[in-house]
C-alpha positions, 0 to 999 in steps of 0.5 A: 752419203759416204761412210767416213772409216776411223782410218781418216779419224784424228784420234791422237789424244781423243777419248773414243767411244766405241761400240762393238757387236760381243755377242758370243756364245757362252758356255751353259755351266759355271764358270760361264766361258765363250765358246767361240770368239770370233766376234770378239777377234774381228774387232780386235784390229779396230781396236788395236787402230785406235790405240795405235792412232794415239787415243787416251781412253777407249770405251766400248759398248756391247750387248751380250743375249736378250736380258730384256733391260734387268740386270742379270748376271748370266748376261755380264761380260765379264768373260769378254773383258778378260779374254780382252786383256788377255788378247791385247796384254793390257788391263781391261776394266769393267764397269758395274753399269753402263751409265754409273757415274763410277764410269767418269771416275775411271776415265779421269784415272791416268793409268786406266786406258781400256774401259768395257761398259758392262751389257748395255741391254741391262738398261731398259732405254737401249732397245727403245733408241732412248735419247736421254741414255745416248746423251749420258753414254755420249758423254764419255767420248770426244769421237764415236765409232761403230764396228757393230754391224752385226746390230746395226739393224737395230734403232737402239740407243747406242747405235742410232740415237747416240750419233746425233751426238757426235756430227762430223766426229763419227766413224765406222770402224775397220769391220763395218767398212768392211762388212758394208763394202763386201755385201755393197760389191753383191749388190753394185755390178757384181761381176757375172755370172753371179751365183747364190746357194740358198740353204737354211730351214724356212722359205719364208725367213728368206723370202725377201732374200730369195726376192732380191736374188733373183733380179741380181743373180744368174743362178739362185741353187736351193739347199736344205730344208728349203728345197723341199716346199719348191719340189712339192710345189713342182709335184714331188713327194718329200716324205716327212722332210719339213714342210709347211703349206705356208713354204709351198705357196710361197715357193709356187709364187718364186717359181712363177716370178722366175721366167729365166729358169733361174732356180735350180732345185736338188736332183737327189737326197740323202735321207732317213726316217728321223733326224737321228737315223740312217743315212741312205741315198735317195736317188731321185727327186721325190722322198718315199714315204716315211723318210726325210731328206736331210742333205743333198744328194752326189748328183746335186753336188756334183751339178751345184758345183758345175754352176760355182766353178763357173761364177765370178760373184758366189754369195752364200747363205745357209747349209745344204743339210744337217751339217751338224749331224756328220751323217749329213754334213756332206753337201754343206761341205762339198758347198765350201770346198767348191766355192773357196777353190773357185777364183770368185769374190765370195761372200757367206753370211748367216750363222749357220752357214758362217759356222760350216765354212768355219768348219770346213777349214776355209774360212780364210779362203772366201773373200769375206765371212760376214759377222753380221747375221740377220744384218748381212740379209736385212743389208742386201734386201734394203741396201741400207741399215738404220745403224749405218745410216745413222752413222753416215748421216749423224743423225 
């Protein structure tokens, strides 16, 4: 069934509810400020659509941490509602609570037209997919909308349950189309040859992501911490890099399932003997005694970007070091040069690695930088999220 996007939505007149992923950082020290906004920027033309397309009140929805369903202060998104009106030059108002009956009063006022429900996880139903707190919230919109995809993973209230509420009157928003037609073209006869670099610090947090990779693409280059258990497994020494017996069986099974010599594994590191030491090059495969790789080594990049500058599908997930320690940051970088001259359809997805091509200054170079996290993974092992699912079906 396919996903009806709000560019196919009559909204003129209609009271729209929507649900958004505002899920930023905030700063530890009062007054609490977000310290990156870039999920709050990436709704914002969804948003300003449903204005355009001639809405008479938006509500929107979103959580913001894991307030475990108290009310906690910490967790307001009060930051969020005013960086809203201060990006979309107009009066946001923030409700005391998701579900007060102070909330039909400010829809029924005629000059009010942006409303932001305060953290819907301040209710305990949200996260149990609660029907009863669907209905209420339902209550407020003539048409629904989700652009959330970053929780679409999620069966809560606001995401799955409230969409049998709203049949045939329920749409993605511009973000979620596009999340889901970006990560569908990895997944649907993705141009060849098709190129994955798998970063990050565990095998068995992407173990099912490594899975499907390797049926789809021709070349699966293994970065970062993940690297080491795959060269212990093949007989290297990796020092005191990070590596559990866990990540080795698990990576000695991958190794054994790729009968294409698929896996690619680094040549060489850049090591210390903590995470604050030292760097000094490691020219071979094993890492002595006492030290830890921490980035991939020159050759490693130079033979990484052999294979991208090659690829016409390139997709991304996790750094090839400790980008965060500039020391260590070389090879994650050298990753998002390579991959944002390349001409390829790319994708990068998963906060850290989303972080260093943010960083790197390319952003704007790759095909999409997705939003979504643990959705982004969670969509390209299953193909489908319970949220989107919901949304399609009206279920």
């Amino acid at each position: 069934m396919q996903l009806k996007s709000i560019q196919d939505a009559d909204l003129k007149g209609k009271r729209v509810i929507a649900r958004f992923d505002f899920n930023v950082p905030l700063t530890k020290t009062e007054p609490r400020k977000i310290s990156d906004t870039s999920r709050i920027d990436q709704a914002i033309p969804t948003i300003r659509l449903i204005l355009e397309k001639g809405a008479s009140k938006l509500v929107m929805i979103s959580h913001l941490g894991r307030p475990d369903g108290q009310v906690n202060p910490k967790y307001s998104l009060e930051p969020v509602a005013e960086y809203l009106a201060e990006k979309l030059g107009s009066d946001v108002i923030l409700s005391e609570s998701a579900v007060d009956n102070g909330v039909k009063n400010l829809l029924h006022l005629p000059e009010t037209k942006l409303v932001l429900l305060e953290n819907i996880r301040f209710i305990p139903g949200e996260e149990k997919n609660d029907m009863e707190l669907a209905e209420k919230i339902a209550q407020y919109g003539d048409v629904y909308i989700n652009d959330a995809f970053g929780a679409a993973h999620r069966k809560h209230s606001s995401t799955h349950a409230i969409n049998a509420f709203f049949k045939n009157r329920a749409y993605a928003g511009l973000l979620m189309k596009k999340e889901i037609d970006s990560l569908s073209s990895l997944l649907e006869k993705p141009a060849k040859p098709f190129v994955a670099v798998i970063g990050g610090a565990k095998v068995s947090d992407k173990i099912k992501t490594i899975e499907k990779m390797m049926v789809l693409v021709d070349t699966l280059l293994i970065g970062g911490a993940m690297a080491y258990p795959f060269l212990k497994a093949k007989g290297a020494t990796v020092g005191k890099s990070l590596c559990s017996d866990e990540d080795v069986a698990l990576a000695k099974q991958l190794l054994a399932a790729d009968k294409g010599g698929k896996i690619q594994l680094p040549k060489d590191h850049v090591v210390a003997d903590s995470l604050e030491g030292t760097p000094a090059p490691c020219p071979g495969v094993s890492i002595p005694e006492g030290q830890m790789g921490l980035d991939i080594g020159p050759l490693t990049i130079e033979a990484y970007g052999a294979h991208i500058k090659t690829a016409k599908t390139i997709f991304w997930n996790g750094p090839m070091g400790l980008f965060e320690n500039k020391n260590f940051a070389k090879g994650t970088m050298s990753m998002a040069h390579t991959i944002a001259a390349t001409k390829a359809f790319s994708v990068v997805g998963g906060g850290d690695s989303v972080a260093a091509v943010q960083e790197s200054g390319e952003a704007d170079k790759f095909s999409h930088v997705s939003t979504g996290g643990g959705a982004s993974l969670e969509y390209i092992e299953k193909g489908e999220l319970p949220g989107v699912q919901a949304l399609k079906m009206g279920v």
